[in-house]
C-alpha positions in Angstrom: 25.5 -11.5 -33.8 25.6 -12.1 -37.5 23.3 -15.0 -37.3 21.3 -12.5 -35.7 21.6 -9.7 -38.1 20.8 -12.6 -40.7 17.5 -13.5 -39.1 16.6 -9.7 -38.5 16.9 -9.5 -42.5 14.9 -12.4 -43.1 11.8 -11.8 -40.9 12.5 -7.8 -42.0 12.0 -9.1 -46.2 9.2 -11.1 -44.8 7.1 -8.0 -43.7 7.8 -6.5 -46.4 6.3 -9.3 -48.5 3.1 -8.7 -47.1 1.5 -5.4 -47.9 -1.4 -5.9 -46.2 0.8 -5.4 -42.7 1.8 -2.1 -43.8 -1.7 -0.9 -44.8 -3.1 -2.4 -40.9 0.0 -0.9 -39.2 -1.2 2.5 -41.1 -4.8 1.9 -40.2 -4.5 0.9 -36.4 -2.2 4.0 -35.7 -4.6 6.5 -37.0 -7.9 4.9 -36.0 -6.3 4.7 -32.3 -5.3 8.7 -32.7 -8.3 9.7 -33.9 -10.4 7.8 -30.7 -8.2 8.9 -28.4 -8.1 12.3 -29.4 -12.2 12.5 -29.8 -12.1 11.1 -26.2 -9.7 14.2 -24.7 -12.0 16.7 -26.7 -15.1 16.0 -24.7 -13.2 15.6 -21.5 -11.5 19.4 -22.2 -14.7 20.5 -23.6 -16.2 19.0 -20.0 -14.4 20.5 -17.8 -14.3 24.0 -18.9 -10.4 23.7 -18.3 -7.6 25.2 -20.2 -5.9 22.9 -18.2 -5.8 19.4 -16.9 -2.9 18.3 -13.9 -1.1 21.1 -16.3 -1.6 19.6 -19.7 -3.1 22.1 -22.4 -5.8 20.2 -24.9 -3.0 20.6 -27.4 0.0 19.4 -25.3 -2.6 16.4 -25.0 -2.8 16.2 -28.3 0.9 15.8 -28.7 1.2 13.6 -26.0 -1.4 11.0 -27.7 1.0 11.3 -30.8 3.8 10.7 -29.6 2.4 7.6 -26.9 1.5 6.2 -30.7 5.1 6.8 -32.0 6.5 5.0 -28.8 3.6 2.4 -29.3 4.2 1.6 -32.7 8.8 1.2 -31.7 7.3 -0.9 -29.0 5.1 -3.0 -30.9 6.8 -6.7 -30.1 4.4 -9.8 -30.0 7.2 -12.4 -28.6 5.4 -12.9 -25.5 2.2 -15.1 -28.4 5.5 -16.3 -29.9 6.7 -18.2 -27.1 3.8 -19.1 -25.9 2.3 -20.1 -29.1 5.7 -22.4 -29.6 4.8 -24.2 -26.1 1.5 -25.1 -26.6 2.0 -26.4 -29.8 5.2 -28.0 -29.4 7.2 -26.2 -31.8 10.0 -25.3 -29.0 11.4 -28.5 -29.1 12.8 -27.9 -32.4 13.7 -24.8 -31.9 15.8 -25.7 -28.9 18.3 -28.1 -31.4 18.8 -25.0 -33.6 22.2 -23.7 -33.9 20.8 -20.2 -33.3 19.7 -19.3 -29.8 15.7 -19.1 -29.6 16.0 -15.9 -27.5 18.2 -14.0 -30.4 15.7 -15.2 -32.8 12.5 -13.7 -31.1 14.0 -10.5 -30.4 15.6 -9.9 -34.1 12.1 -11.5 -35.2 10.3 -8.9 -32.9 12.7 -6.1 -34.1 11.6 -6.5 -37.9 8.3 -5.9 -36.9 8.7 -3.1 -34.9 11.0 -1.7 -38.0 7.9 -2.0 -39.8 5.4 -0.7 -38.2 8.4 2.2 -36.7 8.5 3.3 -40.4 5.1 3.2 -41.7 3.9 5.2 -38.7 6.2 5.8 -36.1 8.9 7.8 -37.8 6.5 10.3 -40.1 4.5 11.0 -37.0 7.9 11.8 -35.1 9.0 14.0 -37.5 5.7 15.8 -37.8 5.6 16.5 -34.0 9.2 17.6 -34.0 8.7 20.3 -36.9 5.4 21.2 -35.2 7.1 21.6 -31.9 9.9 23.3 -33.4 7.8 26.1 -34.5 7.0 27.4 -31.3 9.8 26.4 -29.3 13.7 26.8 -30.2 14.1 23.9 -33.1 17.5 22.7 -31.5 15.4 22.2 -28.5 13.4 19.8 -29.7 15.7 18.1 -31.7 18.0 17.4 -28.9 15.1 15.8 -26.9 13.8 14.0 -29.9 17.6 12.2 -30.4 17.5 11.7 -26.3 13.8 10.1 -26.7 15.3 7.3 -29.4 18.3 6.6 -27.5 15.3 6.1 -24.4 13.1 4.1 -26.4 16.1 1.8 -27.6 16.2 0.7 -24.1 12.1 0.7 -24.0 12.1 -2.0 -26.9 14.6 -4.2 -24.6 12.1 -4.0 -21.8 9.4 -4.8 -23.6 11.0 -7.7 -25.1 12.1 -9.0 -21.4 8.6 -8.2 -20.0 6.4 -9.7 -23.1 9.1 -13.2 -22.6 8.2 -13.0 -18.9 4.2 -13.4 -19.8 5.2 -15.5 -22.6 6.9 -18.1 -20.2 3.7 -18.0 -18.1 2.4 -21.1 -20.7 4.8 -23.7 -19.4 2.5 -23.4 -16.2 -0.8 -22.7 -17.9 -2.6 -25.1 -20.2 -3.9 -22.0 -22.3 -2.1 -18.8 -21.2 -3.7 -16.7 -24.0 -6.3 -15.0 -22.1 -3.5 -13.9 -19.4 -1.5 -12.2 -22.1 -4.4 -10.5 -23.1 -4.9 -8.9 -20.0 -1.6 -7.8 -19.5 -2.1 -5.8 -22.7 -4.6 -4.0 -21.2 -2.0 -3.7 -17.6 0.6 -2.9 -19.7 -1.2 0.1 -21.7 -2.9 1.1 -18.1 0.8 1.4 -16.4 2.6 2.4 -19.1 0.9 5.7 -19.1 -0.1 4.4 -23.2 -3.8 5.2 -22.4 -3.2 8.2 -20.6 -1.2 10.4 -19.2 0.0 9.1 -15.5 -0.2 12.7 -14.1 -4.0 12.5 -14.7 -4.2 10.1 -11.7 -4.5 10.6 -8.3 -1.2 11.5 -6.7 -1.2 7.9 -4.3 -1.6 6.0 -7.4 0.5 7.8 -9.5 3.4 7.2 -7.4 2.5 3.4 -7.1 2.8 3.5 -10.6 5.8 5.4 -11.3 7.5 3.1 -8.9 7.3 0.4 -11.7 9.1 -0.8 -14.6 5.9 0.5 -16.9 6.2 3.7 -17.0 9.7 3.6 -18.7 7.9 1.6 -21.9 5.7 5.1 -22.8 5.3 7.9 -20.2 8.9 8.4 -19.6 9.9 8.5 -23.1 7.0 10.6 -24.3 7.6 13.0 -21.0 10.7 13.5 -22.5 9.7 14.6 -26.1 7.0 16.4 -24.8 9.5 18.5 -22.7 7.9 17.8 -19.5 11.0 16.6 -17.6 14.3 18.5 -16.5 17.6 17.3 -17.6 17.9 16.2 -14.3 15.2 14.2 -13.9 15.9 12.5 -17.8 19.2 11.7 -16.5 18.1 9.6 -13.4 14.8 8.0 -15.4 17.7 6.7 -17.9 19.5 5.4 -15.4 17.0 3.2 -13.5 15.6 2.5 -17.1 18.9 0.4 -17.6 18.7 -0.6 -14.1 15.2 -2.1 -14.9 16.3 -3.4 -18.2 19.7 -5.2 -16.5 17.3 -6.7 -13.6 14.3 -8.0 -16.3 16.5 -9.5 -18.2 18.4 -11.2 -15.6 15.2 -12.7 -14.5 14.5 -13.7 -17.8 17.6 -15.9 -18.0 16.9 -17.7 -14.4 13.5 -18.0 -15.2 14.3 -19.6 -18.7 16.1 -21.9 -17.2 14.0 -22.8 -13.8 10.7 -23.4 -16.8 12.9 -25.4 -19.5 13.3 -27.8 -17.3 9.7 -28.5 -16.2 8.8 -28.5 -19.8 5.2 -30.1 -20.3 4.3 -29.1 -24.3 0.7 -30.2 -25.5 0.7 -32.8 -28.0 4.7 -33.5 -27.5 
């Protein structure tokens, strides 16, 4: 752990180094708010609907901003990591390192979602709290907000375990990067990042909720947003963790069925 904590330090002064990601982590999150929200005013504006699958224009609007907050806690790139490291035939070396390779992508991926977490992530969450809290009781809100970081805490692990899953994919595929593109786009689809997964048809909805996705944004923002009894927070947490033990179970066994078919280009 505190070789961990030492890399997480590292890679987190590394970022910082660099102010150029701050000012792109500021300019993606408010490029992608402003789209998305231009997008839900003509589809309200449309429709002619105070209302859509009972989401107000400005419940949407919170929604979008807080998918972004969950988005930017989210934001981990180990799956290009890995894959990047098999192609090019960097794993070897980090195999013989006295640090395991799987602690050092996720305290690398962590620094990055620290980042991008505090240049947009946290002053968006704590706008949307005090806006909330001015129509709703403030203690309210604040409870939800404390259990939707304790959720996505648990959303960053399955992430990580999903992104090494598609990252592993490129000790079978010559160039894997165009799969790991598309399951960006599947991942954003699912995940209820693009929209909200009540705005689809109930048959597909249900297919959807039925998978470890949704727990990466529409559960967690569902939660903020105040759309889900304590009941029904309470037994999303749980398979959460169910999903996180079983994806990173399957991580391990599938580490360990692809390290040794290893086949790196150029090595």
């Amino acid at each position: 752990m505190k070789r961990g904590q030492a890399y997480y330090r590292y890679f987190l002064k590394g970022e910082a180094t660099y102010k150029i990601n701050f000012i792109s982590y500021l300019f993606s999150g408010v490029i992608q708010i402003v789209a998305v929200l231009f997008i839900w005013q003509l589809v309200y504006a449309s429709t002619g609907q105070g209302e859509i699958e009972g989401l107000t224009y400005a419940e949407i609007v919170i929604y979008t901003l807080i998918s972004t907050v969950t988005m930017q806690f989210t934001s981990l790139s180990n799956d290009y990591e890995v894959a990047g490291d098999i192609l090019e035939g960097n794993l070897v070396y980090e195999l013989i390192r006295p640090v395991s390779y799987t602690v050092k992508l996720f305290f690398k991926g962590l620094a990055q979602t620290t980042t991008s977490a505090i240049v947009v992530g946290l002053p968006l969450l704590i706008g949307v709290v005090i806006y909330m809290g001015q129509t709703e009781s403030l203690l309210s809100v604040l409870l939800r907000a404390l259990s939707y970081l304790v959720i996505v805490l648990l959303s960053i692990g399955l992430m990580f375990c999903v992104n090494l899953l598609f990252g592993y994919s490129a000790f079978y595929l010559n160039y894997a990067w165009g799969f790991l593109f598309f399951k960006e786009t599947f991942i954003r689809l699912l995940s209820g990042a693009l929209f909200p997964l009540v705005m689809l048809p109930k048959s597909i909805r249900n297919l959807f909720l039925l998978t470890p996705f949704q727990y990466l944004n529409y559960f967690p923002t569902m939660t903020l947003l105040g759309k889900l009894s304590a009941e029904e927070m309470l037994k999303g947490f749980i398979i959460q963790g169910v999903w996180l033990t079983i994806l990173a179970g399957l991580c391990t066994v599938f580490w360990r069925h692809a390290i040794k078919k290893i086949t790196i280009n150029g090595g």
